[in-house]
N, C-alpha and C positions, 0 to 999 in steps of 0.2 A: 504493500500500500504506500510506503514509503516513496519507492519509484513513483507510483503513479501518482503521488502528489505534487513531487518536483517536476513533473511534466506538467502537469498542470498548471502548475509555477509558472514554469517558464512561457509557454505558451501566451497565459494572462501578460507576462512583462513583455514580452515579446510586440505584442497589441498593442498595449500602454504605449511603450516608447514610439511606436511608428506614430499612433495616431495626435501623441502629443510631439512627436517632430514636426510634424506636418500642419500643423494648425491648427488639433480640435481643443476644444474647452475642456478648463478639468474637469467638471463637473460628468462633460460625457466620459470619460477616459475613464473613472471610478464606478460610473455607471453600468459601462459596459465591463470590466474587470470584473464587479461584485456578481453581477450578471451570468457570467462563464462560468466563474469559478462553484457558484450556487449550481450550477447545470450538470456541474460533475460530482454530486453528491457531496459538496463538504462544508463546513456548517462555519459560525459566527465568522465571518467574511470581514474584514475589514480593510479597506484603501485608504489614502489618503495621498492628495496629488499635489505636487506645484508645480512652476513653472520649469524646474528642473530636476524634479525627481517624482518617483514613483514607489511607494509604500505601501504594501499588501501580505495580507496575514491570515490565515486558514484554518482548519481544523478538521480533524476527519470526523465523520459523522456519529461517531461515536467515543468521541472526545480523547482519542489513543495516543493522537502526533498534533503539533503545534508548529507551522511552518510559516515563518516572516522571511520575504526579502525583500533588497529594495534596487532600483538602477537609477542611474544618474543619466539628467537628459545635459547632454553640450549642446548640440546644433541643432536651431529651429530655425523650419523653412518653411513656405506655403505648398502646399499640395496637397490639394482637398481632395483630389481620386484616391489618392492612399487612405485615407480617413474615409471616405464609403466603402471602397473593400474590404479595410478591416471590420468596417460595421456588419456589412453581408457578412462575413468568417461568423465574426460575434450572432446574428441570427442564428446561422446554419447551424454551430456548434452549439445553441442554446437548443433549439429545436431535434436536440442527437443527430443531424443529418450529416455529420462529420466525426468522425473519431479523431483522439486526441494526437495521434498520429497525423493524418490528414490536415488536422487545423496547423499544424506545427509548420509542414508541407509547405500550405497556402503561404501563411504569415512570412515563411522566409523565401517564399519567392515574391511578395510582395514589397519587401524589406528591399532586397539585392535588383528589385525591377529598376532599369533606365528611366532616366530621365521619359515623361509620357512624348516632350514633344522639343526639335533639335533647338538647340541655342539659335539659331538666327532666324526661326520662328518665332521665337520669344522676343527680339528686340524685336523682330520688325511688329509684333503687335503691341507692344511698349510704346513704338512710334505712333501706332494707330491712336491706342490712346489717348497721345498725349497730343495729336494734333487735334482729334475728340475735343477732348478736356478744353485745349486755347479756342475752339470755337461758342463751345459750351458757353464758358464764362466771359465771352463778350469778344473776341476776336473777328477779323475781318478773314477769306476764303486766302485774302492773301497772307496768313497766317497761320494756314495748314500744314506747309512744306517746309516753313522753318521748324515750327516746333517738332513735327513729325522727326526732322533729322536731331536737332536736340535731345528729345525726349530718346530716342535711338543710341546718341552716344551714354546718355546718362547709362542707359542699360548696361551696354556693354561693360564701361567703365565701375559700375558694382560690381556685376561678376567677374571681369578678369579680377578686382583687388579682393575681392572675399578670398579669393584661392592663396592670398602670399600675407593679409593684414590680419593678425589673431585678436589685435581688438579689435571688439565690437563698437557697431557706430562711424569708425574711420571709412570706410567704404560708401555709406552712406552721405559721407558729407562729401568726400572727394567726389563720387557723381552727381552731386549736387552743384559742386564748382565746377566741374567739366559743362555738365548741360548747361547753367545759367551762363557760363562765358560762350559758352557756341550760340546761345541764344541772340548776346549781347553783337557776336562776330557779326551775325548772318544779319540784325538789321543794322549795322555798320556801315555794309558794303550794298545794302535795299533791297534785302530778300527779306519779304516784312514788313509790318510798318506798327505793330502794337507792342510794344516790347513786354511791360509787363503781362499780358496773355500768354505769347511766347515761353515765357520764363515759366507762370505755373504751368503749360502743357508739357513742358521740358519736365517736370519732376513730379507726374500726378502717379507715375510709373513707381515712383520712391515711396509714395506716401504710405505708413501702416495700416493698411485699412484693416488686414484679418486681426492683429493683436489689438486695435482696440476697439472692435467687434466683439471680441471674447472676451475683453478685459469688461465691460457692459455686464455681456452676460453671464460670466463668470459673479460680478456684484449680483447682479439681481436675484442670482440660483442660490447667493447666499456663503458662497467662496470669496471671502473678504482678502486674505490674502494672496491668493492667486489671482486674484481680480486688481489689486491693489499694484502688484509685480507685471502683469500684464498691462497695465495703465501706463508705470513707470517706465516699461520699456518703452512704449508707441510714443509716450513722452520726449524720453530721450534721442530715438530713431527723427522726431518731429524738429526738434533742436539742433542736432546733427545736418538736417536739412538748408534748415533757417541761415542755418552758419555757414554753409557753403554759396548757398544765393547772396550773401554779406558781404561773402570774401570777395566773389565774382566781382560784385556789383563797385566797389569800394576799391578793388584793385583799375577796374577798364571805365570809369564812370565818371 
């Protein structure tokens, strides 16, 4: 029984950390954990989530074994399809339509799946965007193509530096000075003519929409400190931003 506990285990963290890499709330994360773990017969369940770790604790059903681990989350990114297939897993395995074998299966080919869609599909709809976004909030048609290329470097410019800067926030504010200076370039030389529209379509790509999305709803579900942590990041991430449109602006201005 022992074994089949630690499988169990592992399986539940296994779920945990994907779905809390990728963006879901803790509130789901614990939900879905107590969830499984209840599915496989074993009793007083306890989780408890933040925004970088994962704490769960078991009991066999007839109160024999006592099994606590926990994992540590580092890197958190958006990718909501990872977070619905582990929910599907979470269903199926709740419903027995999956052995704990199978579920394990799933989870790490979920974990180890590529990227869903290539990098220069990603910037180029980054650009889409962000030349969106400068119309949106009051841009002229002649303010599509710059921001569009802006908001495109900005992209790129996060993910090449996420790959070589370990702190966090520096990536965010460097594409924030790349786009707002390419923004600044292009109506320079009359590709453009609204600068500040330009400038927010350059960086609507950067904004945290998912962390404080969850940081919301994390408060509301009643997760004060993960909601609280979640806040703080999209804060920070927001500031980091600020400060690069600053620098842009302050240096070519």
């Amino acid at each position: 029984m022992v074994k089949a506990a630690d499988e169990v285990m592992d399986i539940c963290l296994l779920a945990g950390e994907i779905m809390l890499t990728y963006g879901a709330e803790t509130y789901r994360v614990e939900e879905t954990l107590e969830r499984m773990a209840r599915a496989a017969d074993f009793t007083n369940v306890h989780c408890f989530t933040t925004t970088t770790g994962i704490f769960l604790s078991f009991e066999e059903k007839k109160g024999k074994e006592d099994l606590m681990q926990m994992v540590r989350i580092d890197d958190r990114v958006q990718d909501l399809n990872r977070v619905t297939e582990v929910n599907q897993v979470s269903r199926e395995f709740t419903a027995k339509e999956l052995s704990v074998e199978e579920a394990m299966e799933r989870l790490q080919n979920i974990y180890n799946a590529p990227v869903q869609y290539p990098l220069w599909m990603i910037h180029l709809a980054a650009g889409v965007s962000g030349g969106g976004f400068s119309y949106l909030f009051g841009g002229g048609l002649a303010d599509l193509i710059p921001a569009y290329i802006a908001a495109v470097v900005a992209s790129i410019v996060v993910v090449e530096f996420e790959r070589y800067f370990k702190v966090r926030f520096a990536s965010e504010l460097a594409a924030a000075f790349f786009g707002g200076s390419v923004s600044i370039l292009l109506v320079f030389i009359g590709l453009g003519a609204n600068l500040d529209q330009i400038i927010i379509g350059s960086i609507m790509p950067l904004v945290p929409g998912v962390p404080l999305t969850n940081a919301v709803r994390d408060l509301l579900s009643g997760d004060i400190l993960a909601g609280m942590a979640r806040g703080v990041e999209a804060l920070l991430t927001s500031l980091s931003i600020a400060s690069g449109i600053a620098m842009a602006i302050s240096l070519f201005l």
